[in-house]
C-alpha positions in Angstrom: 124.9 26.4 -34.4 125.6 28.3 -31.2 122.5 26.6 -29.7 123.5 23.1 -30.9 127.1 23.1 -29.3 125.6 24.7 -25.7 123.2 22.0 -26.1 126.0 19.5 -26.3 128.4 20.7 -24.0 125.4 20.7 -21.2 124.5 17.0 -22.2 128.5 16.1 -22.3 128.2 17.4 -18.5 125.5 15.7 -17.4 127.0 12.8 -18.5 130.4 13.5 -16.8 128.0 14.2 -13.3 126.6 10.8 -13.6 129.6 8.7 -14.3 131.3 10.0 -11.5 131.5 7.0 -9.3 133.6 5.3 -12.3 136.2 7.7 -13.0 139.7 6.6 -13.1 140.9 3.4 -14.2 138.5 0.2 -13.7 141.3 -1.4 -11.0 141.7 1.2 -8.5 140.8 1.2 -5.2 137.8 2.8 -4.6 135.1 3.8 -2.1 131.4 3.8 -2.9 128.4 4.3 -1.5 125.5 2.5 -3.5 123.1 4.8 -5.3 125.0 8.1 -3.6 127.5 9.4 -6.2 130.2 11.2 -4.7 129.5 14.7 -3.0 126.1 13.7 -2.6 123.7 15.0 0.0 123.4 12.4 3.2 119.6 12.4 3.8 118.2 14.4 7.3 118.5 10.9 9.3 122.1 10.5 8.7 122.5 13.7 10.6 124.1 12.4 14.5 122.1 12.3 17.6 123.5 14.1 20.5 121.6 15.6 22.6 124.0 18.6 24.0 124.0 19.9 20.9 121.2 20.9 18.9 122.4 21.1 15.6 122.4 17.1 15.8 118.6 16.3 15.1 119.0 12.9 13.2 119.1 9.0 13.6 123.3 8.8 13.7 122.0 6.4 10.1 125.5 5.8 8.5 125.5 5.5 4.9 125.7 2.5 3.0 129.8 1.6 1.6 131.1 -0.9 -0.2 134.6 -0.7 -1.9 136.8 -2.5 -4.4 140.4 -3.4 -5.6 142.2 -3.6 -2.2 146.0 -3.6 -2.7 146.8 -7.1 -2.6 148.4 -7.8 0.7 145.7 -5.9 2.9 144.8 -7.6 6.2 142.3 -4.8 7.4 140.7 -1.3 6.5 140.4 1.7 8.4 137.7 4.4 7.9 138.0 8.1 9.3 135.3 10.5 8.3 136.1 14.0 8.8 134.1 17.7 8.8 137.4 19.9 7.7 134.6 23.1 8.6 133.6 22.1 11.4 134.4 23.6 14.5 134.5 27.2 12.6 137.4 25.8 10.5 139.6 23.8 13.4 137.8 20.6 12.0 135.6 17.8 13.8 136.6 13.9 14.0 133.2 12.4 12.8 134.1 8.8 12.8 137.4 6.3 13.8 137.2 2.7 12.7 139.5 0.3 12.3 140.2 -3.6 12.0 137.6 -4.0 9.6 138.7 -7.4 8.3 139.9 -7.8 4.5 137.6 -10.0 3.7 134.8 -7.3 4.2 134.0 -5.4 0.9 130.8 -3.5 2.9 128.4 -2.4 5.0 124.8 -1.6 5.2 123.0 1.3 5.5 123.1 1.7 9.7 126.0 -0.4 10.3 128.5 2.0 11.6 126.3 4.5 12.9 124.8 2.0 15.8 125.5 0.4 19.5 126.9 -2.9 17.7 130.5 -2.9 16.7 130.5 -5.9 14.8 133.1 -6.4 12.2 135.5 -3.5 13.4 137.6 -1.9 16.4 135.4 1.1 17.5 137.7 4.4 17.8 137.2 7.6 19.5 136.1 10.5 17.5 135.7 14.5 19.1 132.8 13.2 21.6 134.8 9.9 22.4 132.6 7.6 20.1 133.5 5.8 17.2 130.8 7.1 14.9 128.9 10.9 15.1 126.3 11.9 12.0 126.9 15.5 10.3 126.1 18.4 13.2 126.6 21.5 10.9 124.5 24.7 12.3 121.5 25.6 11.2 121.4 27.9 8.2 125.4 27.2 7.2 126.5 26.2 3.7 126.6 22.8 2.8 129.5 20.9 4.7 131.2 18.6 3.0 132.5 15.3 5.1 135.1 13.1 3.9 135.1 9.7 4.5 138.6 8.4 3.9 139.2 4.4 3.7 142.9 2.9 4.3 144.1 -0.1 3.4 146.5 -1.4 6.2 149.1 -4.4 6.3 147.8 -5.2 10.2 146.0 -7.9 11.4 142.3 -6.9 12.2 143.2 -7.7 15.9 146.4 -6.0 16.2 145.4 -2.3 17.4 143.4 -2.0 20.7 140.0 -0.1 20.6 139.3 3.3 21.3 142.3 5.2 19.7 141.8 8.8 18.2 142.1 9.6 15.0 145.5 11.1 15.4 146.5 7.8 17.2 145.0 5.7 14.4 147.1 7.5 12.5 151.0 7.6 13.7 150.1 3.8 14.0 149.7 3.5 10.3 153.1 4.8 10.1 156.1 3.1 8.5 154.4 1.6 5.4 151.5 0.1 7.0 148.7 2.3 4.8 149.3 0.6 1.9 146.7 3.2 -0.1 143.1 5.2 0.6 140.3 5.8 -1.3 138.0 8.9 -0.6 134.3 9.8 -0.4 133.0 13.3 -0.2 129.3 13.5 1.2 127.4 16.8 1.8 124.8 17.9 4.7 123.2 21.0 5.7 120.1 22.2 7.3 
């Protein structure tokens, strides 16, 4: 008997671990990234390219997004991914995006982590650029990045490029973030 309930609990688990991306109710907002439940592990080429620093030895590959159930007077989104343990616990500004237009519902594998800017406002993360792959040090615990999406009531257009994440935002103040949605991904090496 004792064997048959352990056996069930583990398999009601399991379960629980791979439905994770549809938790809550079917009509919230909600971040995904296809075929990467949430707290996943980004693979080694997601890891940022940098060459002062030597814990970043990938491609800078973003990871693939796509999200659902905007509130329903959005104009744009805004994506900030941030490494809370970074920095020995002061934090690291990963990634600052903004003006991605409503009508965009995702992006590909590679699109935020490249030269082109098409289809948002770049921002300025720690280095100054608007995307930076996980850096963790060798040998550390897995990190755990979270990539936070806001729906906003501006206009795609309407903020200039190159604002900080901090910028980004006291400029969402006053009722302009209408609601987020979170991702949690993991890296270490």
């Amino acid at each position: 008997m004792k064997k048959t309930v352990v056996a069930l609990s583990l398999l009601a688990l399991a379960a629980c671990s791979t439905m994770q991306e549809a938790e809550g109710p079917p009509t919230a907002f909600r971040i995904t990234s296809p075929g990467m439940p949430d707290s996943s592990r980004l693979p080694a080429k997601a890891a940022g390219n940098f060459a002062k620093n030597a814990n970043c030895t990938g491609q800078n590959v973003s990871p693939a997004l796509a999200w659902s159930n905007a509130p329903a007077n959005t104009r744009s989104f805004a994506i900030i991914l941030d490494d809370q343990a970074g920095r020995n616990g002061l934090g690291v500004s990963h990634a600052v995006i903004y003006g991605i237009p409503a009508t965009t519902t995702s992006f590909a594998e590679g699109a935020l982590g490249g030269a082109s800017t098409n289809g948002f406002v770049p921002g300025k993360n720690l280095l100054g650029t608007h995307w930076l792959g996980p850096c963790p040090p060798k040998g550390n615990a897995p990190q755990h990045y979270v990539m936070t999406m806001i729906a906003t009531s501006l206009a795609p257009n309407e903020l200039q490029p190159g604002l900080t994440r901090p910028e980004l935002l006291k400029a969402l103040e006053g009722g302009k973030a209408l609601r987020a949605a979170s991702l949690t991904f993991r890296f270490w090496q």
